[in-house]
C-alpha positions in Angstrom: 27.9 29.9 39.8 25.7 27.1 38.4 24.2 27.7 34.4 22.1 25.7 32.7 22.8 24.2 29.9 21.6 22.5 26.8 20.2 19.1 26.7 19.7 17.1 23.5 22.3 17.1 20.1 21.3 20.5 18.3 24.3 22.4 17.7 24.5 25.4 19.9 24.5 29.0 18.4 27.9 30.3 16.7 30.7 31.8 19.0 28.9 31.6 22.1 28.1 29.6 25.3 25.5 27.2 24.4 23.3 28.8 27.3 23.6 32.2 25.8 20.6 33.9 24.0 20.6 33.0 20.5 18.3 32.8 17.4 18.7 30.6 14.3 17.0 30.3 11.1 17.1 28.5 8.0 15.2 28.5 5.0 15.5 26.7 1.4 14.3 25.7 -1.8 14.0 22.7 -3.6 13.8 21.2 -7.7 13.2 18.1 -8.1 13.9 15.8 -11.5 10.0 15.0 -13.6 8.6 16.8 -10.3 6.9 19.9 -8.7 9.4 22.2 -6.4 9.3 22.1 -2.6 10.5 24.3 0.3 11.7 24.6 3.8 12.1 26.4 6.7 13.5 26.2 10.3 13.7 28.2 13.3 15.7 27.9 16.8 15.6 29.5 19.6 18.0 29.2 22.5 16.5 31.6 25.9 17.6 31.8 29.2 15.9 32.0 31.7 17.7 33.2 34.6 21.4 31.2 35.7 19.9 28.0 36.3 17.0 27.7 33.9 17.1 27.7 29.7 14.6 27.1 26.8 15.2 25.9 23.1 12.5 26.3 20.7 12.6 24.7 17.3 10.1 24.8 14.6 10.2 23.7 10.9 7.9 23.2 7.9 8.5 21.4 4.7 6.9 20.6 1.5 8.1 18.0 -0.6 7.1 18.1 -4.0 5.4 15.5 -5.6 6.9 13.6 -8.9 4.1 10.6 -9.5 1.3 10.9 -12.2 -1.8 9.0 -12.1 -2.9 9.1 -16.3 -6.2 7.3 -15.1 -7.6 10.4 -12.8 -5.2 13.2 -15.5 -3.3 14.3 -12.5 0.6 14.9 -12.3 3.0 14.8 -9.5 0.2 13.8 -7.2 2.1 13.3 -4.3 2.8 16.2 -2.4 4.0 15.6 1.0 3.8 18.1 3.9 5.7 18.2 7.1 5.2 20.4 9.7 6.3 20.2 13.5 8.5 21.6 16.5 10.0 20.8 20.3 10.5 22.9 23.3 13.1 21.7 25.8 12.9 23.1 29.4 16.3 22.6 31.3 16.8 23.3 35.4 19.7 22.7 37.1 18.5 21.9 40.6 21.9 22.0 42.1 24.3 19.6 43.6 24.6 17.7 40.0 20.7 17.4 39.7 19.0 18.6 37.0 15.3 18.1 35.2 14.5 18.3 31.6 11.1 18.6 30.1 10.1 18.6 27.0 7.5 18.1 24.4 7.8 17.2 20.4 4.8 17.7 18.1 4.8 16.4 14.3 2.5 16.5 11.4 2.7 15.0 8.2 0.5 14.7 4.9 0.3 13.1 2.0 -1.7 14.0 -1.2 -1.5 10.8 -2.2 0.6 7.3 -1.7 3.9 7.4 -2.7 4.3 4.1 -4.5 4.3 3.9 -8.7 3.7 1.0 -10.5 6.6 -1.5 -11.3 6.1 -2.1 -14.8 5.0 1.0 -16.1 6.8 2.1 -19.7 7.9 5.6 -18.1 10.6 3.6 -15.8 13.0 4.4 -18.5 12.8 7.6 -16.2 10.9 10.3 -17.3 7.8 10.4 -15.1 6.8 7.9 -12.9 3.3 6.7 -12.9 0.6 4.9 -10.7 -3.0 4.1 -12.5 -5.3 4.4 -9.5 -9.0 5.5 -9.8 -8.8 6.9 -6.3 -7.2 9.4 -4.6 -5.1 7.5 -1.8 -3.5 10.0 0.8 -2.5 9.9 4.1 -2.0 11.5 7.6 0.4 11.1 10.1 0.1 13.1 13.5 2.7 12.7 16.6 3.4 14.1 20.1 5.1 13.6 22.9 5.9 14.9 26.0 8.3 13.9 28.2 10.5 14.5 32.0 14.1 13.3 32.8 15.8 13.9 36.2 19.4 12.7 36.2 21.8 13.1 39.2 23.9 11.7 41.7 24.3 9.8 45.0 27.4 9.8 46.3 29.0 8.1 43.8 26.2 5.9 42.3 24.8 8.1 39.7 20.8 8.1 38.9 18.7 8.8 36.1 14.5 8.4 35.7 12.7 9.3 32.0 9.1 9.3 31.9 7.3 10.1 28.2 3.9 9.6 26.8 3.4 9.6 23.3 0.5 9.9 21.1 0.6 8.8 17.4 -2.7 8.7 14.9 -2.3 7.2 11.2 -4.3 7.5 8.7 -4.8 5.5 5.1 -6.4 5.5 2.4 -6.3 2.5 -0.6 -7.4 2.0 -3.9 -9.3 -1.4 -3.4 -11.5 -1.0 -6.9 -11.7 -4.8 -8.6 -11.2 -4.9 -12.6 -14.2 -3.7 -14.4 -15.9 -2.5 -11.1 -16.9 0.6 -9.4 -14.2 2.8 -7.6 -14.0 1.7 -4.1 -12.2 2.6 -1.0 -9.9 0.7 1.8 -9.2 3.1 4.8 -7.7 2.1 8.3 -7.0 4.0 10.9 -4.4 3.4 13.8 -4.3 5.3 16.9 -1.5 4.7 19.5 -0.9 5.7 22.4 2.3 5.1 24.8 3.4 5.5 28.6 6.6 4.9 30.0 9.1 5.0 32.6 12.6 3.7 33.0 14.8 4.1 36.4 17.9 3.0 36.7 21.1 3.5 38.6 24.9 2.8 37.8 28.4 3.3 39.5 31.1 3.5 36.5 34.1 1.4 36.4 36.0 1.9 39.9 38.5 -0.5 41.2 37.9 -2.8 39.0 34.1 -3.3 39.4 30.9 -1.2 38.2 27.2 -2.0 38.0 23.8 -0.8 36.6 20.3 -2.0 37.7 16.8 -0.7 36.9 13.1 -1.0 36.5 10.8 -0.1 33.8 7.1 -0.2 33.0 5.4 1.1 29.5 1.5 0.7 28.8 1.1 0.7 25.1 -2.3 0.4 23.4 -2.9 0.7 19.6 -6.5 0.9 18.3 -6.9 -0.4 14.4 -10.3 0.6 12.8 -10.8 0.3 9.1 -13.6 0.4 6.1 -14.2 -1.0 2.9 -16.8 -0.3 0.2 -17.7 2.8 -2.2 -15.9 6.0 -2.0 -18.7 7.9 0.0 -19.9 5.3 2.3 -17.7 2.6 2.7 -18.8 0.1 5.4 -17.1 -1.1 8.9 -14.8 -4.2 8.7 -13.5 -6.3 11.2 -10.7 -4.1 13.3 -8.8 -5.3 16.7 -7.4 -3.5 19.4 -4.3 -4.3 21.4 -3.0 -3.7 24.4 0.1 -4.5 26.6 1.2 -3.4 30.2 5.0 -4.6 30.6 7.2 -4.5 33.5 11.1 -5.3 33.5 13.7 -5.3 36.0 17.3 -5.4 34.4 20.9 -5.8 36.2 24.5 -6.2 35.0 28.0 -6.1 36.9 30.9 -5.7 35.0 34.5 -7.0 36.5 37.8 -6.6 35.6 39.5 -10.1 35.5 43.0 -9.2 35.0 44.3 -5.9 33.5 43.0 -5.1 30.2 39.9 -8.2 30.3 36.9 -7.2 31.7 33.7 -9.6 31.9 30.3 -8.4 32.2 26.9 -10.7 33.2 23.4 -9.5 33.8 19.6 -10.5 33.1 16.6 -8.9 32.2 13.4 -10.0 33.6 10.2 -9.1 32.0 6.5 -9.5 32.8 4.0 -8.8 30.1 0.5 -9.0 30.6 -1.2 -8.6 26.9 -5.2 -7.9 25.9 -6.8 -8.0 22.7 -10.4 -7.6 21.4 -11.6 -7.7 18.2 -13.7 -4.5 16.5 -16.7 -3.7 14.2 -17.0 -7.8 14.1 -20.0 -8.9 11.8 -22.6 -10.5 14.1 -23.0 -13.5 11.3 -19.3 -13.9 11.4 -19.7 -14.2 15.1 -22.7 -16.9 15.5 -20.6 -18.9 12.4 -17.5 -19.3 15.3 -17.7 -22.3 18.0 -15.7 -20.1 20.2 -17.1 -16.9 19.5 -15.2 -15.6 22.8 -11.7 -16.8 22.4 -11.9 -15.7 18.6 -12.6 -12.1 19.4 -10.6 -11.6 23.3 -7.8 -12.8 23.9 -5.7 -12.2 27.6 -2.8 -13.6 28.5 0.2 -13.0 30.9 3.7 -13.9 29.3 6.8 -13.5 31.7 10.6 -14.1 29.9 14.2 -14.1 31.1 16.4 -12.9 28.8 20.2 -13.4 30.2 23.0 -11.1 28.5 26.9 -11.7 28.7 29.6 -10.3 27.3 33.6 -10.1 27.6 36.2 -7.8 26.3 40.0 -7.9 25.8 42.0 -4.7 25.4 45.1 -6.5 23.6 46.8 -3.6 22.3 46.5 0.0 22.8 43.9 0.5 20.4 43.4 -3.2 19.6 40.5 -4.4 21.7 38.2 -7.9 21.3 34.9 -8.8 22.4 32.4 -11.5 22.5 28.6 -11.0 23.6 25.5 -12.7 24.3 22.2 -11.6 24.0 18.1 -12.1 23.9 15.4 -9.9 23.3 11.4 -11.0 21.7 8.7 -8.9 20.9 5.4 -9.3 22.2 2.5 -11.0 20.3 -1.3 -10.2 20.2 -4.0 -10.1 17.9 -4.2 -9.6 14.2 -7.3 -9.7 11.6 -7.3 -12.5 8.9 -10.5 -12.0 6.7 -13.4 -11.6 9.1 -11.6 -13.0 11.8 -9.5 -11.8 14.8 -6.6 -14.6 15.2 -4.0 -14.3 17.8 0.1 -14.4 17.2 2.5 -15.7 19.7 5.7 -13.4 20.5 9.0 -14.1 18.8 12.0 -14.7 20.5 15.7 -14.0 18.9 19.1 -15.1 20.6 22.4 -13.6 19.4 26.0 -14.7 19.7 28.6 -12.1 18.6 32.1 -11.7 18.7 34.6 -9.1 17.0 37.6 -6.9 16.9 38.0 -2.4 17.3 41.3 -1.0 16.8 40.3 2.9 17.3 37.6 5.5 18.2 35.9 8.0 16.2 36.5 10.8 16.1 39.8 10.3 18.6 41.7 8.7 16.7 43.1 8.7 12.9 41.9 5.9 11.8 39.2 3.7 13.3 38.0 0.2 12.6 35.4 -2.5 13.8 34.3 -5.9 12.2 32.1 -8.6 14.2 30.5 -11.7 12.7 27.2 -12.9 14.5 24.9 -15.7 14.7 21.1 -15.1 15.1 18.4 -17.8 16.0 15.1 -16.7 15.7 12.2 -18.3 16.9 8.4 -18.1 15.8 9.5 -15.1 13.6 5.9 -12.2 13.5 6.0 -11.4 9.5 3.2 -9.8 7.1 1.1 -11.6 4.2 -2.0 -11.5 2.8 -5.3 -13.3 3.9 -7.8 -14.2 1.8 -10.0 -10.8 1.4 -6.6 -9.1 -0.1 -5.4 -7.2 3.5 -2.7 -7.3 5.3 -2.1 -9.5 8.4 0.6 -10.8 10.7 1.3 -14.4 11.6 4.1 -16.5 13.2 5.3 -17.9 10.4 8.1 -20.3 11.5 11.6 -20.4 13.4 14.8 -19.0 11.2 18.3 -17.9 11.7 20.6 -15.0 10.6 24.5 -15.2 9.8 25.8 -11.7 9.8 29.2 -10.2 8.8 29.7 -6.2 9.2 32.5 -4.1 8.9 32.8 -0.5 9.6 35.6 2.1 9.6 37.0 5.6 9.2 40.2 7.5 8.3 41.9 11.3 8.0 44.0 11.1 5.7 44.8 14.6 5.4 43.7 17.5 7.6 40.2 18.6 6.8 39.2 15.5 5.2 37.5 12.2 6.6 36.5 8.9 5.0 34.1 6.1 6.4 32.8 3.4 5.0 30.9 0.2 6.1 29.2 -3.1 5.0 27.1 -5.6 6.2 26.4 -9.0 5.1 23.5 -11.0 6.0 22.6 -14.8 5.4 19.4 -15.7 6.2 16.8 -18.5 6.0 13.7 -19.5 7.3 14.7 -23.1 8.4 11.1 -24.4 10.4 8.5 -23.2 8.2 5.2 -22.8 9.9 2.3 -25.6 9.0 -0.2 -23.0 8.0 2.3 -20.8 5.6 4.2 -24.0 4.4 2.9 -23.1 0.9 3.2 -19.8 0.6 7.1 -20.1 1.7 8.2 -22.9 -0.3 9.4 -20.1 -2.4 11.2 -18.0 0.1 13.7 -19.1 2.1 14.9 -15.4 2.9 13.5 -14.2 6.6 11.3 -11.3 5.3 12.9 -7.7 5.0 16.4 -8.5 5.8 18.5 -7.3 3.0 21.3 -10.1 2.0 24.4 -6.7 1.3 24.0 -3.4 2.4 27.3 -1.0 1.9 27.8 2.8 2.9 30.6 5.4 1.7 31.2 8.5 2.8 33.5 11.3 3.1 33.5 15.0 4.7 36.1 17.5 3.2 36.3 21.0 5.6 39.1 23.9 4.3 39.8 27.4 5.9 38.7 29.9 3.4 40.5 33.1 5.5 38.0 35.9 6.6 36.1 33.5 9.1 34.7 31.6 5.9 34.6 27.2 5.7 33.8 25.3 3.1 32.5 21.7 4.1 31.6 19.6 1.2 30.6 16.3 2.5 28.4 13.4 0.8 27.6 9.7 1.1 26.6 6.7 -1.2 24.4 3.7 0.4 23.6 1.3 -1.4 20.6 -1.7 -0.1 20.5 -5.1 -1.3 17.4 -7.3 -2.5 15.0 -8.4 0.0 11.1 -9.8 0.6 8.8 -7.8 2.1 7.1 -10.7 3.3 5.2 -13.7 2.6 3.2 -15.1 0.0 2.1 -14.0 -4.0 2.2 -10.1 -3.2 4.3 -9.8 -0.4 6.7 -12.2 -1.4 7.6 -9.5 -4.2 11.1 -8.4 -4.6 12.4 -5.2 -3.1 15.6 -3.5 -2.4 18.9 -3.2 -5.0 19.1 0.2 -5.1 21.4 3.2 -4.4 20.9 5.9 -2.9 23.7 8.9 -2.6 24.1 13.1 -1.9 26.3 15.5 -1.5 26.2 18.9 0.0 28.6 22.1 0.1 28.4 24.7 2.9 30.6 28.0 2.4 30.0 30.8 5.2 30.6 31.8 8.7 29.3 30.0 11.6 26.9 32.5 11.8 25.9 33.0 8.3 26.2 30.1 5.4 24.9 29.4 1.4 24.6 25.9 1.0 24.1 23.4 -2.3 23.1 20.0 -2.1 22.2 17.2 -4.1 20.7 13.9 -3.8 20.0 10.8 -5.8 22.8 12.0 -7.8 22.4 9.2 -10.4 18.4 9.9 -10.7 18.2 5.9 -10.2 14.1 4.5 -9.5 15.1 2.2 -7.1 12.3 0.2 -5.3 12.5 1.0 -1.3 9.3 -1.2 0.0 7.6 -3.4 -2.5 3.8 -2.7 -1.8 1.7 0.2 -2.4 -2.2 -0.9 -2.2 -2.7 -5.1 -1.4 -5.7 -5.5 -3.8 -4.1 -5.1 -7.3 -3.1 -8.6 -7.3 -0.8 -8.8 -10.4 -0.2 -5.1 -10.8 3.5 -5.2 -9.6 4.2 -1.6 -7.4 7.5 -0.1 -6.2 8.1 2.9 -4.1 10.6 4.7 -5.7 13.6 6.9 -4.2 12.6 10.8 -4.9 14.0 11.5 -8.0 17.3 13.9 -8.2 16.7 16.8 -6.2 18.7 20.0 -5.6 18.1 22.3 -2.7 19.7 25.7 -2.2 19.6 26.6 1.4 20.5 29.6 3.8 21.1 29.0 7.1 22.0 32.7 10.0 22.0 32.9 13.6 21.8 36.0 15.5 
């Protein structure tokens, strides 16, 4: 008799089938270091619906509390985040191997106010963290999506199609008040939305041959609007929507040379045709321009082939090697530089990469994989600032990317595992563009690529008797030093931090207490190195949330 099951990765309810009826719920408090106290709570629900049909329902809420004063307005911990959100998943098993999933995901967050503190303020010491902004700068972020998958099989060619559209609206608010002038306001809003199918269809490895090929087309169009001036009437300024209709066709065909060294080939064809037209455009900006037209609508069809190649030698049991090929870019469009809508060209990236596995996770004892890589990048898309103080993109050159990475795993003992990674990255703009010469002669790092990043972790489980587990389990990341991105304010240092937690579970698989901690050192950190563009010389970090401790309970029934 055919059941349905459950798609996605949440963990099915304790002790029973993971189509059974089940309800879990979780719930927790949180104190956090020179901050206000937060709280959580979840809810799943797994329903069938007859043998072939089941529903999951999840919902959560959180509030973060906030842990940044602003001395110049007499506020503390002024930013308060709020999450709330949930997803239904819809499973049918149509028979003979088909099934059809639908679902939807809907998310909400706010902010009371921006997140960022600034860099130099006496209170880094620790101690609270401060930000002197005469504005109150939050910010909104709404998401939903909804989506169908059908999945199944032809003989032996097995077929899958995944159609989702997705709607996402930001919201922002900046403190753009000059020295000795009246409070004043930036805002910009950005409202996405997203449409998109990919079909494909693949035979596995059989006889020494196997083979995927598919077709995909997304429609993507994002709407920037923003204002400037006093706090209660701030006035339009120029804005620029973008659009982009892409269609791809992909193949690959893998073959097995000899035993144990397998090569694989295939292409991905794309055609992209791209639109952009600039908003809220001041009409003495636009009888200034020669080319009124090309300034503010630009159109263009951009078609690339990106070959990929790879080939992989099993030469021990659980020694395997590889080498790979690849290409990708992202598409260009429009982008606002003072009063002005300017168009950027897409960047292109090609990447050669070989390395060695001895291993799998989670199969075997110990696991381990290293590769070394070399990326060329070509008319790299990166941030700065024009001339009015906002942010804007540009093409600002062609670079390239050494990387080294390293990442493993190991059970030592029963109950406990250790992994670990590291990456290494060597970067360098090596073609500046013409127009940004300047403002890169003192950066030769490509923009928000971290030169080390390291991860440890380890997960400890014991047998308690009774039915009871503890799991203890934590991690340590740490990030390296990077650029945000070019020029005077973006050029600013971010990056060198660490970041760490660790968490203990005791309870059934049905009922559980759990502690956890993060930021266990109660380090500042700096995470992105911009808060609001216009206090040129004010230097701003974003902070890691200070040391937090949750207490959480967690019961299905």
């Amino acid at each position: 008799m055919a059941q349905a099951r459950w798609a996605g990765s949440s963990a099915p309810c304790p002790t029973r089938p993971r189509w059974a009826r089940c309800r879990r719920r979780s719930r927790g408090l949180s104190a956090t270091w020179h901050g206000d106290p937060g709280a959580d709570l979840g809810a799943t629900l797994n329903l069938p619906l007859g043998e072939r049909v089941a529903l999951r329902v999840v919902g959560y809420g959180v509030s973060e509390g906030g842990y940044i004063d602003n001395p110049v307005l007499a506020r503390r911990d002024v930013n308060r985040t709020r999450i709330g959100g949930g997803r239904a998943a819809l499973r049918l098993d149509a028979g003979n191997g088909w099934s059809v999933d639908l679902g939807g995901i809907g998310q909400w967050t706010k902010g009371d106010d921006s997140q960022y503190a600034d860099r130099d303020a006496p209170s880094l010491g620790r101690g609270a963290l401060t930000r002197s902004s005469a504005i109150v700068q939050g910010f909104s972020a709404d998401y939903a999506m909804g989506q169908a998958v059908v999945s199944g099989a032809i003989g032996g060619v097995r077929v899958k199609s995944s159609t989702g559209i997705v709607g996402q609206t930001l919201t922002e608010r900046y403190d753009a008040t000059m020295p000795g002038g009246d409070a004043r306001v930036f805002a910009q809003r950005n409202a996405t939305t997203l449409i998109a199918n990919e079909t494909r269809a693949w035979r596995p490895m059989r006889h020494g041959f196997g083979w995927v090929v598919g077709g995909s087309f997304t429609h993507n169009r994002t709407r920037l609007s923003r204002s400037l001036g006093p706090i209660d009437s701030p006035a339009p300024v120029t804005g620029v929507t973008n659009s982009i209709d892409e269609a791809t066709l992909y193949g690959e065909g893998s073959v097995q040379l000899v035993r144990g060294l397998t090569a694989t080939a295939g292409a991905r064809v794309t055609r992209a045709s791209l639109a952009g037209t600039g908003e809220d455009i001041a009409p003495a900006r636009l009888e200034s321009v020669a080319v009124a037209r090309a300034r503010v609508t630009a159109d263009r069809i951009e078609t690339s082939v990106l070959p990929t190649a790879s080939l992989i030698a099993a030469v021990l049991p659980k020694v395997s090697l590889y080498g790979r090929y690849q290409q990708g870019f992202r598409p260009g469009g429009l982008a606002i530089e003072s009063d002005f809508v300017r168009r950027f060209e897409n960047d292109r990236v090609a990447t050669l990469e070989s390395g060695v596995r001895y291993g799998l996770a989670g199969a075997d004892t110990a696991y381990l994989s290293a590769s070394v890589s070399h990326t060329v990048w070509k008319d790299i898309q990166a941030d700065f600032i024009d001339a009015t103080g906002l942010p804007s993109t540009a093409n600002i050159g062609d670079g390239r990317i050494w990387t080294f990475s390293a990442a493993g795993g190991w059970k030592p003992v029963a109950g406990l595992t250790l992994d670990a990674g590291f990456t290494y990255n060597d970067s360098r703009v090596t073609e500046p563009s013409a127009a940004l010469f300047v403002a890169l002669a003192r950066m030769s790092q490509v923009p928000n690529i971290a030169r080390y990043a390291g991860r440890l972790g380890a997960d400890y489980r014991r047998d308690m008797g009774k039915d009871l587990e503890l799991r203890v389990y934590g991690w340590a990341r740490y990030v390296g030093r990077s650029r945000l991105g070019v020029g005077p304010v973006l050029g600013e240092e971010q990056g060198d931090y660490l970041d760490t937690a660790l968490t203990a579970r005791v309870g059934r698989p049905s009922l559980g207490v759990t502690l956890g901690v993060t930021n266990l050192t109660d380090s500042v950190g700096n995470r992105f190195a911009l808060g609001t563009p216009f206090q040129l010389g004010n230097g701003q970090i974003t902070p890691q949330r200070p040391r937090t401790i949750r207490i959480g309970l967690d019961a299905a029934f």
